[in-house]
N, C-alpha and C positions, 0 to 999 in steps of 0.2 A: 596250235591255234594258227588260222592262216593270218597273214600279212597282208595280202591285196588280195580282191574281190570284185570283179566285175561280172556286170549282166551280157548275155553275146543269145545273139538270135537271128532268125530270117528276118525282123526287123533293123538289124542295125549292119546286117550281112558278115555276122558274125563274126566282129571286130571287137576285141579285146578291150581297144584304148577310145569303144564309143561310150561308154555305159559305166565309168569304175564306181563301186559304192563306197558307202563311208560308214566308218565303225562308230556308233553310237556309245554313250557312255556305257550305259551298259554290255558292252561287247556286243551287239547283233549286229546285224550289215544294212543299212538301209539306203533303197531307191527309190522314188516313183518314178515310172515312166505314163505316158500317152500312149496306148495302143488302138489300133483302129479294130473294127468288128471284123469276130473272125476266128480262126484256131493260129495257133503262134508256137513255132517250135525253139526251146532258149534250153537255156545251162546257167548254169555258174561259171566263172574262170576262177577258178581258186588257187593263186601259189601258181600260176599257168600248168593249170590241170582240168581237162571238161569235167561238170559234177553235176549230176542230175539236182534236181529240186527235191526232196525228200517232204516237201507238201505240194507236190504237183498234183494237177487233176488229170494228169497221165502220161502214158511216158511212148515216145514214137523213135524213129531214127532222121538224122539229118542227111546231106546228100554226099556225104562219106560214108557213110552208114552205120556211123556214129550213136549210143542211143543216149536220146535228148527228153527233157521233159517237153511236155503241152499245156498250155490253156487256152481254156474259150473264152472271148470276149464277145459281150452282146449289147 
């Protein structure tokens, strides 16, 4: 079960300590963020480990060439 949990993306420039979520009673991880219109490339940081989204609407690489999940916002 991981311990910390944050959101990292070309929103936040991919910073660990911009986004951490918080464990809901029932164990899940939850965040809202504000994103602006557009496709958005994120991850997980899990345990400081990158983790794709496993309900992403798809998956690209970051400019490591890292692969990252996608969403579109409209």
């Amino acid at each position: 079960m991981a311990r910390a949990v944050s959101l990292v993306g070309d929103f936040n420039g991919w910073d660990p300590t911009a986004h951490p979520m918080h464990r809901t009673p029932d164990g899940a991880w939850l965040l809202k963020v504000e994103l602006r219109h557009g496709h958005h490339r994120y991850a997980f940081w899990v345990d400081g480990v990158l983790t794709l989204d496993p309900r992403a609407q798809g998956v690209t690489r970051n400019d490591q060439g890292e692969r990252v999940s996608l969403i579109a916002v409209s």
